[in-house]
C-alpha positions in Angstrom: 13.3 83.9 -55.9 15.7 84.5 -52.8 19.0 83.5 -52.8 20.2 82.1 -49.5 24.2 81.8 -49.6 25.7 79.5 -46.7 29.0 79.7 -46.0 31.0 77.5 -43.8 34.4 79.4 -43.5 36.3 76.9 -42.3 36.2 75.0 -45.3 38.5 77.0 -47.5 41.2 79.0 -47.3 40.4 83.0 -45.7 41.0 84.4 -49.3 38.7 81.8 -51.3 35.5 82.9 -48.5 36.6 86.9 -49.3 36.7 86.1 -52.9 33.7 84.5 -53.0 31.4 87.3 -50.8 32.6 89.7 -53.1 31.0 87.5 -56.3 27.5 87.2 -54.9 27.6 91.1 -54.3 27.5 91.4 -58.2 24.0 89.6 -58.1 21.1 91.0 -59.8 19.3 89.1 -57.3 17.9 89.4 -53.9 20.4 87.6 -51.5 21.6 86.8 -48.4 24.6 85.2 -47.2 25.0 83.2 -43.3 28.4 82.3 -42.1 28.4 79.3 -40.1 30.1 78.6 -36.7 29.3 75.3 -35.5 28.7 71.8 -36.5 24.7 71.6 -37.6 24.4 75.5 -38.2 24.1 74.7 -42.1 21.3 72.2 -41.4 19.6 74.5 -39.5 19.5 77.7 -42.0 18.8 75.7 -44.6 15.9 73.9 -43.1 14.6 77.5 -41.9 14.5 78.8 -45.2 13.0 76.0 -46.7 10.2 75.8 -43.9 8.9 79.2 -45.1 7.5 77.7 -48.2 8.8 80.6 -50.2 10.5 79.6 -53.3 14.4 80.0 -52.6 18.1 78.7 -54.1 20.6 77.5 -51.3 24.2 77.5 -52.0 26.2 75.3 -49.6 29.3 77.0 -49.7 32.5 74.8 -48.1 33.1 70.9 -49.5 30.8 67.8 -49.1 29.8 68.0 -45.3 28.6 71.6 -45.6 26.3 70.0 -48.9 25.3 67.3 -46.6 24.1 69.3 -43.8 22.3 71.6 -46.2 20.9 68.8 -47.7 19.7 67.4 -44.5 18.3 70.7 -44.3 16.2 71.3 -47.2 15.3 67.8 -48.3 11.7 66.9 -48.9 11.3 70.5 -50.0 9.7 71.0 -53.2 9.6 75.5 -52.8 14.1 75.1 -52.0 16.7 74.1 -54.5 20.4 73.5 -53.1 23.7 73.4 -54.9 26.7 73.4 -54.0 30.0 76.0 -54.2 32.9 74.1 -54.1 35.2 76.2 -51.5 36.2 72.9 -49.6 38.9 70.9 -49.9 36.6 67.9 -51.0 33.4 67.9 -53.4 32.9 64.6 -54.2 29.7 65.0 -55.7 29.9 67.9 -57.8 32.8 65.5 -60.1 29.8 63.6 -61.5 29.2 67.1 -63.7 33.1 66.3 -65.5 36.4 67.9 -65.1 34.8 71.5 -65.1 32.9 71.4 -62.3 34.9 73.3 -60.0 35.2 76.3 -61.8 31.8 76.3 -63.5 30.2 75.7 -60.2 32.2 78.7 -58.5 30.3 80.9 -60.9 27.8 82.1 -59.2 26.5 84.3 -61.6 25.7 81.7 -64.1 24.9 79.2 -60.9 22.2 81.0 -60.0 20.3 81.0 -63.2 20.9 77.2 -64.1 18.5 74.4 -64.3 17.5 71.9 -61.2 16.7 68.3 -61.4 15.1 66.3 -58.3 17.8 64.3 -56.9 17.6 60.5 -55.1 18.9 60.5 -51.4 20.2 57.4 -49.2 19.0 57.5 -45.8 21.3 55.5 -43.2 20.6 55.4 -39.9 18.1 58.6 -40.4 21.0 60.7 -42.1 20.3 61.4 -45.3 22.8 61.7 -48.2 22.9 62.7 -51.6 26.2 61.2 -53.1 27.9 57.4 -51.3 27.6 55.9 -47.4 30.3 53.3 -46.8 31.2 50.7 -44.3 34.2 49.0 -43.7 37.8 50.1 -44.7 37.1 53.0 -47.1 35.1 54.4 -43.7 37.9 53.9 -41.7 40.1 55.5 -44.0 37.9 58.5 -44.5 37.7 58.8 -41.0 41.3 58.9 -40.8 42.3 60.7 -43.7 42.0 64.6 -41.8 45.4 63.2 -39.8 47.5 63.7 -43.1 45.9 66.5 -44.5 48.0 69.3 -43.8 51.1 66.9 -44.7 53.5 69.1 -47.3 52.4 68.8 -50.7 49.1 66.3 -49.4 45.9 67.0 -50.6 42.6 64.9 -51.9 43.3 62.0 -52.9 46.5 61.6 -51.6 45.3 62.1 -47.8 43.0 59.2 -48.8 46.0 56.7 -50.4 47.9 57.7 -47.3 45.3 56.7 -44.6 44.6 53.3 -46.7 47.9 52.1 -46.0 48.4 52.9 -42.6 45.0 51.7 -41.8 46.1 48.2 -44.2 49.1 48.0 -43.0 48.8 48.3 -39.2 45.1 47.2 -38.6 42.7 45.0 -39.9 41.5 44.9 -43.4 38.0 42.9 -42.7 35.2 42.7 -39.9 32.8 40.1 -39.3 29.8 41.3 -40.7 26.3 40.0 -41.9 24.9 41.9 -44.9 21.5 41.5 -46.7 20.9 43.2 -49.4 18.2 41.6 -52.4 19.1 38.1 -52.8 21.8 38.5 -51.3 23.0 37.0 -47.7 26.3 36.9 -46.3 27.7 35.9 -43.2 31.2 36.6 -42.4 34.1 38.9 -43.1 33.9 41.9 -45.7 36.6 44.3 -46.3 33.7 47.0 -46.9 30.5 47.9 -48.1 29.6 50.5 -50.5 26.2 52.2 -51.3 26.0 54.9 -54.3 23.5 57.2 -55.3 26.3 59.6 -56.8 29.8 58.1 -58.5 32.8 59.6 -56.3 33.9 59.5 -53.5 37.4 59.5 -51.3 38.9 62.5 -53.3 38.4 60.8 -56.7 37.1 57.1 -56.5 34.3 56.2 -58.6 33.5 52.6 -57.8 30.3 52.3 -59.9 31.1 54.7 -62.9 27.4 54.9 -64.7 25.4 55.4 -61.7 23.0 58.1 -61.9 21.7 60.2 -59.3 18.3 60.3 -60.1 17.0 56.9 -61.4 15.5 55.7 -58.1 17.9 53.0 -57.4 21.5 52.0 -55.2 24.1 50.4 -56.4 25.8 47.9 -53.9 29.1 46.9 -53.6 30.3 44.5 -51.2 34.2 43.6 -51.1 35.0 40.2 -49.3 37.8 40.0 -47.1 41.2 40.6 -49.2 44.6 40.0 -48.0 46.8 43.0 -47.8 48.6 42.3 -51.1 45.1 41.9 -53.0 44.3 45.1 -51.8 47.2 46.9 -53.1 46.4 45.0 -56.2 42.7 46.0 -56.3 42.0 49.4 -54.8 43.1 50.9 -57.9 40.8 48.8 -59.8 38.3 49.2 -57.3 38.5 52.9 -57.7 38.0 53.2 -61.3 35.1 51.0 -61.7 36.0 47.7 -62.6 34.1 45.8 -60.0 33.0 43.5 -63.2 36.3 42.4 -63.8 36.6 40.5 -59.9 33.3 39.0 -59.5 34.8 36.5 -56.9 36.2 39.4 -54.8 33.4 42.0 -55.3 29.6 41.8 -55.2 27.4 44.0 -57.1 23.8 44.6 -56.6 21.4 47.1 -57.6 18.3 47.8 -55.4 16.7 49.9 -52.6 17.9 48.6 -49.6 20.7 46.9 -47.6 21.4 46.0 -44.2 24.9 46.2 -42.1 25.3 44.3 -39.0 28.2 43.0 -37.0 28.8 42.5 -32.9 31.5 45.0 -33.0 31.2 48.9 -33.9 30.7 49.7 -37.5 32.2 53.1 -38.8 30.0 54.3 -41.7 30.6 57.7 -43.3 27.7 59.6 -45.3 29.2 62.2 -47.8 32.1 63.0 -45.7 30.3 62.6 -42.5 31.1 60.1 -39.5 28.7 57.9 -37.8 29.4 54.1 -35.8 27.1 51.5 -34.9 26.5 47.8 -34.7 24.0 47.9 -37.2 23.8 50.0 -40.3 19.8 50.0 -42.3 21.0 51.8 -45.7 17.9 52.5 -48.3 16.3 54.7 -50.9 14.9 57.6 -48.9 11.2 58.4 -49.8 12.7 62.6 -49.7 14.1 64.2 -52.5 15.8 67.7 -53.3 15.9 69.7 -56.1 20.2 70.1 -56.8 20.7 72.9 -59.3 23.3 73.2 -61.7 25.3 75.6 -64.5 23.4 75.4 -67.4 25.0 73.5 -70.5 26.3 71.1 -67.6 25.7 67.6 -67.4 25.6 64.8 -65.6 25.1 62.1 -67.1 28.0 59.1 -67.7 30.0 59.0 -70.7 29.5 56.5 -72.8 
């Protein structure tokens, strides 16, 4: 089994890359490690390895876009396995393995012996990710977010509460929008959409709080338009899972598919990762991965 460590080290902080090359030198397996330099170099390593059928583990090393370009990389791969070493400032994904996951996944140690489990994937637009895709203001918002980042004492989620109300307060809330998704059809404004094959998302929002990963379904979310007080109101409610208590204000559906159109640019993000159009097709991809995990871990939501 190789080990194939990618490493994006603009992700972290100089001292967290040095820190972690110096624990996968203490392997007792065969390894190699590939700093990245551009956008797509992550992709492209890890859909090399994978194309060369022999069995290997590949660690994206940085926060959610590096896992979503090694993702992109290796999906559809049954011979690679991909994890992911939280060295980033954002790892949405990983938080669905509880309050540990951070350290227990910076192990690389016991990492690198843990167990793997074939994990669902959402294709939009022919991107592929592993965790949420939304549309609408929580897009917008993670698009802006990176402006506040290196605000004094601003990081994760606070970025992310930041960016929401600049973007509430000085721009729109809702677009016109036509979304199909089931029985579903609507024709009008919607403050966003949100598709989840993982639970968090925006530094620490979990909309849909027993979603699993692996049970070949999406769950839907679909947020009318809201006036700017209601969305103070909600978001916090929104963001801890209690869609069910605003069934007026928020649609839930659980399916395979949905469809995002509007006459005006959409913003979508995939795991961390930016994409616009005027029409957004959002569904079950028919590609796995194998995602590998600290053994004793798990992933499934408390009941």
């Amino acid at each position: 089994m190789k080990h194939l460590f990618i490493i994006n080290p603009s992700a972290g902080k100089k001292k967290s890359t040095r820190l972690l090359e110096e624990r996968i030198r203490k392997l007792d397996e065969p390894y190699e490690i590939a700093l990245t330099q551009r956008t797509g170099d992550a992709r492209r390593i890890a859909r090399e390895a994978a194309e060369r059928g022999e069995p290997v583990r590949i660690y994206a090393c940085g926060g959610d876009g590096t896992l979503n370009e090694v993702v992109n990389g290796a999906a559809g791969f049954d011979n690679a396995a991909v994890t992911n070493v939280p060295i980033g400032t954002g790892n949405d994904f990983l938080k669905i393995f509880g309050k540990e996951c951070r350290a227990r996944f910076s192990d690389v140690a016991a990492l690198s012996k843990g167990p793997q489990t074939a994990m669902d994937l959402i294709d939009c637009n022919g991107m592929l990710g592993i965790d949420i895709v939304c549309s609408g203001l929580d897009a917008r918002v993670a698009a802006d977010k990176d402006k506040y980042n290196d605000f004094p004492l601003v990081t994760g989620i606070g970025a992310y509460m930041i960016s929401a109300v600049a973007n509430v307060l000085f721009k729109s809330i809702a677009v016109p929008t036509v979304v199909d998704c089931g029985d579903l059809h609507f024709d009008g404004e919607t403050s966003l959409v949100c598709v989840c094959n993982g639970r968090y998302y925006g530094g620490g929002f979990m909309p849909v709080g027993d979603n699993m990963p692996d049970d070949g379904l999406l769950e839907v979310l679909v947020v009318r338009k809201v006036s700017r007080l209601t969305f103070f109101r909600l978001v916090g409610k929104y963001g801890s899972g209690k869609y069910r208590d605003y069934p007026d204000l928020i649609w839930y559906r659980q399916g395979h598919s949905v469809t995002i159109r509007s006459e005006q640019e959409l913003v979508a993000v995939v795991d961390g990762e930016l994409m616009q159009s005027k029409e957004l097709r959002i569904g079950l991809s028919d590609k796995k991965v194998n995602f590998f995990y600290p053994a004793g871990m798990r992933y499934e939501p408390k009941v």
